[in-house]
N, C-alpha and C positions, 0 to 999 in steps of 0.2 A: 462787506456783504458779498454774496454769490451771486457771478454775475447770470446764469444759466441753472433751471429748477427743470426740469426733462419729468414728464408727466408721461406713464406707461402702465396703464391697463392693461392684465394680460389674461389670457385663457390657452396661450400656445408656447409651451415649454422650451421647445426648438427654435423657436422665432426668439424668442427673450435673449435667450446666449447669443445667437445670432448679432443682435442688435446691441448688447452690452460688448461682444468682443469689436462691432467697427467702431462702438465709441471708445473704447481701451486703445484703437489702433488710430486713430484720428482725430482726437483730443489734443492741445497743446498742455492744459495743466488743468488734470485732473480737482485742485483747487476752487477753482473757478467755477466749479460743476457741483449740482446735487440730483440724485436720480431717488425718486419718488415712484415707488410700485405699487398700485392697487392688485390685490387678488380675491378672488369668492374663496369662503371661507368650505366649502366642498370641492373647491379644487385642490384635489392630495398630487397632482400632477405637477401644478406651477408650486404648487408652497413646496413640492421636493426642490425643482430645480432652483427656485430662489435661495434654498436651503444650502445646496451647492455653491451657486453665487456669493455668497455672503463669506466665503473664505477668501474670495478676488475683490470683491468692491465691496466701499461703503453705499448703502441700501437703505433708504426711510422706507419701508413695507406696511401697508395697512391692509387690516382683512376686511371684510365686510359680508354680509348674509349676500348672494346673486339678486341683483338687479335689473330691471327691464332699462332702468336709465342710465345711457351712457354718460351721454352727457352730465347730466346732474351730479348724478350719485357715485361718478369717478373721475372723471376730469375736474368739476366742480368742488367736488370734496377734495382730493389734493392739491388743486392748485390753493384752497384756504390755508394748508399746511407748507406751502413752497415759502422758501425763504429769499429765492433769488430778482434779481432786478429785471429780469425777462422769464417768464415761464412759456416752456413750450410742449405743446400738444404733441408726442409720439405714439407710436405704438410696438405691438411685438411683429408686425408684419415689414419693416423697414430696417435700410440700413442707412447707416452713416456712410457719405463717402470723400468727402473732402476734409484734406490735412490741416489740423487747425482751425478748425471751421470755427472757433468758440472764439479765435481773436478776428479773424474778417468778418463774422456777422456782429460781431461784439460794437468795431471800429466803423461800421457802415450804421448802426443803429444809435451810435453815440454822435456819427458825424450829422446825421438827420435832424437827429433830435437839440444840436447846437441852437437855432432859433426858435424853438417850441420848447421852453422852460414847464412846462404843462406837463411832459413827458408821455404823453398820450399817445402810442402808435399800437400797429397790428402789421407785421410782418410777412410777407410770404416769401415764403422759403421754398426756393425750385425744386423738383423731383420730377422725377423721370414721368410721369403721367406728363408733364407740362413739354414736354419736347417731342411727345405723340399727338396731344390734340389743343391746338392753338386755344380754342375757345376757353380753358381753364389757365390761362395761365393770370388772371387776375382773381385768383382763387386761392384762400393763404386753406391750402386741403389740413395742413398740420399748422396750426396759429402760431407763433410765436409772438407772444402780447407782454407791452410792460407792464409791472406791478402797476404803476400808476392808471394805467389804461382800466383795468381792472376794479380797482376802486370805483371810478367815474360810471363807470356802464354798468357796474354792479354783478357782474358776471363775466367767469372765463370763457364757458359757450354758452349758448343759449340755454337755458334751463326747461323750455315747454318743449323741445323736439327731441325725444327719447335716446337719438340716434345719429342719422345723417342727415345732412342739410343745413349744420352748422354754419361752414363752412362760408356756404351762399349769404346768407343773414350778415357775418360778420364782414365780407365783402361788400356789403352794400353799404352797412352802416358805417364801417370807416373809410371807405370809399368816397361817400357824402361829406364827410367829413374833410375828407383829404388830410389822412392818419392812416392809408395804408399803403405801406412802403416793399415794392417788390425787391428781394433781393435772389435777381437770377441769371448774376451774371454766368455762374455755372449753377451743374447739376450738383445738389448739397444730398440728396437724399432717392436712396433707389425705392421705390414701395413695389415689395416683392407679392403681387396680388392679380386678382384676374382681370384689373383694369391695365395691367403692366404685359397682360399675356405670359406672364412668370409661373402662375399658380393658376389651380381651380378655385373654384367658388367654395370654400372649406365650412362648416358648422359655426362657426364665430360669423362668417360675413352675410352669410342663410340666415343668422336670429336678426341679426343688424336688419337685412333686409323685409324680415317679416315684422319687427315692432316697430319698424318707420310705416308699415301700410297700417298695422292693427289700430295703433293710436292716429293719426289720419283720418281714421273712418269715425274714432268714436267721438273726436271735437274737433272742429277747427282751429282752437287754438294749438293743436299739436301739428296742421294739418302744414307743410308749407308755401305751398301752392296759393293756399289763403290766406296764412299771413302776410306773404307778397301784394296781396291784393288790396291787404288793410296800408291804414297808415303808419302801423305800429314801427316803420322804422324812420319816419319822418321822424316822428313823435319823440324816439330816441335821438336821433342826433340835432333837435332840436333843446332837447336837455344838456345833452353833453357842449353843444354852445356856449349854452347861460352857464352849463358847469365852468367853461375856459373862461369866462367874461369874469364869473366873480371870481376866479382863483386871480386873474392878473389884476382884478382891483384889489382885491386883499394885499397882494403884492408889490403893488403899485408899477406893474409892468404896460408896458403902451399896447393899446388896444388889436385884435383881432393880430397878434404874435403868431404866423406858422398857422394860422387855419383861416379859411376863406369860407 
């Protein structure tokens, strides 16, 4: 099986190459790896340079009509397509920057997972936002979650938040759980954006930020502010519980294994 399913929505043709050649230059075995690209099917920009791409890497590409949901209708939808034992949330605005990153995250998420036969975790993976502002650093900003994890919770990000704020949700809920496992002993990941002081605020991070207020306004279940406020994440990791309780009856493994 592969052990790493790299999930990249793009809309910025420069960023893509960008982020394909530090994982060409930082990768231990290319093997071990599958890279999965969404693109809108009126982007003649990215499906050129994908086009490009496809002479240097193997590329699972899916198109799709443009989407207001990020989350859903592109992370959601390929990570159903990912084949590997960890999928993880990238994008075209990041680089890769540690040598072999695929076997130390590989071998810290395998050593974790030794007494949680469950396989249930959600990973944060360091980047450079996290060594400017303290308060995010229990924040997986790019998820790296196992397949198993996945199953259980029924979703790779949240499916009702169009956009941002993933992030936060997925921090709480395996948080609670105590399945979310920081991995920061260094920086793995540079995010080249206006949170980093790197970049301006470019047309990609402008929609991002208008369809996280637009849907917001128009229910609270999109809103996040209110879901915070609901139980709705009680509620989940009060499932995902009973989920671990009857997988280790079914398996006849000793009670409450790696979660508290």
């Amino acid at each position: 099986m592969v052990k790493f399913s790299l999930l990249i929505p793009t809309r910025r043709p420069p960023g893509l190459s960008r982020l394909f050649e530090s994982i060409k230059n930082t990768v231990s075995n290319f093997a071990d790896i599958e890279l999965l690209v969404a693109r809108d099917e009126d982007d003649k920009g990215s499906k050129d340079r994908i086009n490009s791409l496809l002479q240097y890497y193997k590329i699972k590409v899916f198109s799709r009509p443009r989407s207001e949901w990020l989350n859903e209708d592109y992370y959601n939808w390929l990570a159903k397509e990912a084949k590997g034992q960890y999928i993880w949330a990238l994008a075209d605005d990041l680089v890769l920057m540690q040598k072999s990153w695929d076997k130390t995250i590989y071998n810290r998420l395998e050593g974790y997972l030794v007494d949680k036969p469950d396989r249930i975790v959600c990973a944060v993976i360091a980047h450079n936002t996290h060594f400017k502002k303290e308060n995010v650093r229990i924040i997986p900003s790019f998820p790296l979650i196992s397949r198993e994890a996945i199953k259980a919770v029924e979703f790779f990000l949240p499916p009702q938040l169009p956009t941002w704020g993933a992030d936060i949700i997925l921090s709480r809920l395996y948080g609670k759980l105590h399945r979310l496992l920081q991995i920061e002993d260094k920086c793995y990941v540079n995010h080249i954006s206006f949170h980093t002081e790197q970049a301006v605020a470019d047309d990609v991070v402008n929609r991002c930020g208008i369809l996280c207020a637009k849907y917001a306004k128009l229910d609270d279940k999109h809103n996040l502010n209110k879901i915070l406020k609901t139980n709705y994440i009680d509620k989940k990791v009060e499932y995902l519980r009973n989920y671990i309780r009857e997988y280790e009856i079914k398996n006849n493994i000793g009670e409450n294994n790696g979660m508290v």
